[in-house]
Structures are given as C-alpha cells and as structure tokens.
C-alpha positions as YAML, in Angstrom:
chain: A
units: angstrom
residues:
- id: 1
  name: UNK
  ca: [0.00, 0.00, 0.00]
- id: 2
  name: UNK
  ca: [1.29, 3.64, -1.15]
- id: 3
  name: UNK
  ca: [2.29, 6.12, 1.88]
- id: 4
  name: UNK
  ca: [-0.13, 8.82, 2.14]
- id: 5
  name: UNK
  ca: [1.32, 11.53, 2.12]
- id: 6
  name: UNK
  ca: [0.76, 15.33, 2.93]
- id: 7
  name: UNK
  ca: [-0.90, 17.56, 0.48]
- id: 8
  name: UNK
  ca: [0.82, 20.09, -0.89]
- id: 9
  name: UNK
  ca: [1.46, 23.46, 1.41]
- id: 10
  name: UNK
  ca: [0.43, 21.46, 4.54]
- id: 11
  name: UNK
  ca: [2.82, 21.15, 7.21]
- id: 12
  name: UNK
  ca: [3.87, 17.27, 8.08]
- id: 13
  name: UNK
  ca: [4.40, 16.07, 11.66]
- id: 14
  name: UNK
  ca: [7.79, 14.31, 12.88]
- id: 15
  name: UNK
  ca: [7.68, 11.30, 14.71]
- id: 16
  name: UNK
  ca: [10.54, 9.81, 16.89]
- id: 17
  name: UNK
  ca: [11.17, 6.60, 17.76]
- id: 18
  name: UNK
  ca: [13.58, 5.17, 19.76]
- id: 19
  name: UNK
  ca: [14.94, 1.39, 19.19]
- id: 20
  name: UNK
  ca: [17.90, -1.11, 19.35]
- id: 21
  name: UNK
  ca: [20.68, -1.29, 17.24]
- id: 22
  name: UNK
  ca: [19.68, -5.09, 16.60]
- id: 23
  name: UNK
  ca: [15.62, -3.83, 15.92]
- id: 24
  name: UNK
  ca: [17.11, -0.96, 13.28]
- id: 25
  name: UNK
  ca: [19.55, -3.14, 11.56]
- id: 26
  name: UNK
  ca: [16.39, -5.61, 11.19]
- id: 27
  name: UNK
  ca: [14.11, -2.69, 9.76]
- id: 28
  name: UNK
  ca: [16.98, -1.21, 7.80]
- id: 29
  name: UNK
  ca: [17.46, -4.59, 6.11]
- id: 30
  name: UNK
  ca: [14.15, -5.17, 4.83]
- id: 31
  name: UNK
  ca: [13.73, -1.81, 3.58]
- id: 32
  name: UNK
  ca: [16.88, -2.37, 1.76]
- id: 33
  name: UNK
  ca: [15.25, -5.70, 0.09]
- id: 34
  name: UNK
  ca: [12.28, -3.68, -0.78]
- id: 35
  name: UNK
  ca: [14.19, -0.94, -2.07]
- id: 36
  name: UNK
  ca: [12.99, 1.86, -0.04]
- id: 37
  name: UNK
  ca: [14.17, 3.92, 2.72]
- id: 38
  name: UNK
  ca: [14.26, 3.11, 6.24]
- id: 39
  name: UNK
  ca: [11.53, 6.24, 6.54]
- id: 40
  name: UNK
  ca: [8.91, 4.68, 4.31]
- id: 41
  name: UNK
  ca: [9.45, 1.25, 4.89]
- id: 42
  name: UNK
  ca: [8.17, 1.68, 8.68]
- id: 43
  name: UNK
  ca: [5.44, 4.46, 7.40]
- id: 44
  name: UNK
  ca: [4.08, 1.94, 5.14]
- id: 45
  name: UNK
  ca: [3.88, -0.73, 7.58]
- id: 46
  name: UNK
  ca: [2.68, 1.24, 10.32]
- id: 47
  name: UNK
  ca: [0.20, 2.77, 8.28]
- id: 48
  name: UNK
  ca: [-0.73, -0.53, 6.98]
- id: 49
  name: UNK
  ca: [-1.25, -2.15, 10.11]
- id: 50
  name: UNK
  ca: [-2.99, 1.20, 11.68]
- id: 51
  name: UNK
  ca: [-5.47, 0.25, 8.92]
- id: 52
  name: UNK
  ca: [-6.24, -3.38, 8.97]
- id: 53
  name: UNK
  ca: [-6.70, -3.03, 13.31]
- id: 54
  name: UNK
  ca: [-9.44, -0.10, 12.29]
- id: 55
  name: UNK
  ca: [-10.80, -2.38, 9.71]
- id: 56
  name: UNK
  ca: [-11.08, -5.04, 12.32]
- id: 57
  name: UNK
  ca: [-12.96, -2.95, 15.34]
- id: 58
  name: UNK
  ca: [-15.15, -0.82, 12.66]
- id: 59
  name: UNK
  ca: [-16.19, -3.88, 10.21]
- id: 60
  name: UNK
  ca: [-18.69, -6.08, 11.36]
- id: 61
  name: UNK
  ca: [-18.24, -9.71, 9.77]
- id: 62
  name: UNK
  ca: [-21.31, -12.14, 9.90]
- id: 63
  name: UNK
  ca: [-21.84, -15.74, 8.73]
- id: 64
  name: UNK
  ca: [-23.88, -16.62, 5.98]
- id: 65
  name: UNK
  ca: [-26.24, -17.38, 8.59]
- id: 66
  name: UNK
  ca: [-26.53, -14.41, 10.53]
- id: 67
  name: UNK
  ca: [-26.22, -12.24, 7.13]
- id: 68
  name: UNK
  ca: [-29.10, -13.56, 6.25]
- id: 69
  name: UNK
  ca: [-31.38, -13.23, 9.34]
- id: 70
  name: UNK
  ca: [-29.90, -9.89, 9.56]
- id: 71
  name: UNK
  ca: [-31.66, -8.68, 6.39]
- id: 72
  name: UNK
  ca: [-34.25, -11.06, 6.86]
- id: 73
  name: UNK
  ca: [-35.31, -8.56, 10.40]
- id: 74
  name: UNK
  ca: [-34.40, -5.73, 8.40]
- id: 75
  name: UNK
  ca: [-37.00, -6.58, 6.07]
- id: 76
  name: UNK
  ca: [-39.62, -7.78, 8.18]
- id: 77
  name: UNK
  ca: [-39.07, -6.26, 11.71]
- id: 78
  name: UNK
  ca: [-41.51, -7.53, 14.45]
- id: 79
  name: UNK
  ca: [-44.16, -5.37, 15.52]
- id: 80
  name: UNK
  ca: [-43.97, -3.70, 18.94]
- id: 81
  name: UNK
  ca: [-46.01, -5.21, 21.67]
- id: 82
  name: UNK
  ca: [-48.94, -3.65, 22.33]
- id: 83
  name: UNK
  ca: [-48.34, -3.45, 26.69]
- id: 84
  name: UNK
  ca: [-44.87, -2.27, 25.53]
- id: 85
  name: UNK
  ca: [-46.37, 0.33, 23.16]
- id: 86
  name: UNK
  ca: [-49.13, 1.40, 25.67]
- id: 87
  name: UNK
  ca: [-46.14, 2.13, 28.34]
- id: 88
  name: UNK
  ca: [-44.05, 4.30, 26.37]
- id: 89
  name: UNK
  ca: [-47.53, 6.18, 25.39]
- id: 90
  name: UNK
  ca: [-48.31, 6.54, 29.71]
- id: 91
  name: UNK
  ca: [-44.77, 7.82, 29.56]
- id: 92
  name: UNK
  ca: [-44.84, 10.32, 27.12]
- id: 93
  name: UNK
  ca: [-48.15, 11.73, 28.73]
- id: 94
  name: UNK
  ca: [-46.51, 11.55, 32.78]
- id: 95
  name: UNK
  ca: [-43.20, 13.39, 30.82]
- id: 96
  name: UNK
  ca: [-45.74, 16.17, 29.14]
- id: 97
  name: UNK
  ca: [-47.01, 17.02, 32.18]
...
C-alpha cells in the first residue's frame, strides 16, 4: 500500500522513535530488500497495520447465517407489543405534564 502523504502546502508532523541497534539493523534490512528507505518502509507498515486493526474494530463480519437473518429482520421487523407500546404512550403523557 502507497504512503499517504501530505498535500501540498500542509505542514507534516515528525515522529521519533527510539529502538535497538539489533531492531534498526532488522528494519533497515528489509527496507533495503524492498528498495525503499528506512523512513517509508516503517510508514508503510505502520500505516498498513494502523489500517487493517481499524478495519477489524469498525467492520462487522457475519456468517452466511446471521447475514441472512440480519436482512431477513431488516425486512420484516416484528411489531412492537402492544403493553410495551401502551407504556411508552403513559410515559410520554406523565413526561408532558
């Protein structure tokens, strides 16, 4: 996945990081098998990580099963019960007051 990066005539951000010799010679040799600096290579893979754990809490992922009573309710939703109707309508009234 590209880097997004800043439009043009906005200001970018820095970010520090601090790590081990043994953690930046890892990072700095598979940038170098990519071909890309040691900047983008952990941009890009922060970035693309950032996205697939917001993917995972925002996306909701059902079964066949449950896709299909999902629509199913969303197509015929039950009716409201008549006591429970008739409270919210005392409610509503005792609130008005």
């Amino acid at each position: 996945m590209a880097i997004a990066r800043a439009a043009p005539g906005s200001k970018e951000v820095r970010f520090n990081a601090r790590l081990s010799e043994k953690q930046k010679a890892l990072l700095q040799r598979a940038a170098d098998l990519k071909g890309i600096s040691l900047s983008d290579f952990i941009l890009g893979t922060a970035q693309d990580e950032a996205l697939r754990v917001i993917e995972a809490h925002e996306i909701v992922r059902l079964s066949r099963r449950d896709g299909v009573a999902f629509l199913l309710a969303l197509e015929n939703p039950p009716t409201a019960q008549a006591d429970v109707v008739k409270r919210f309508s005392k409610a509503r009234k005792h609130r008005a007051r």
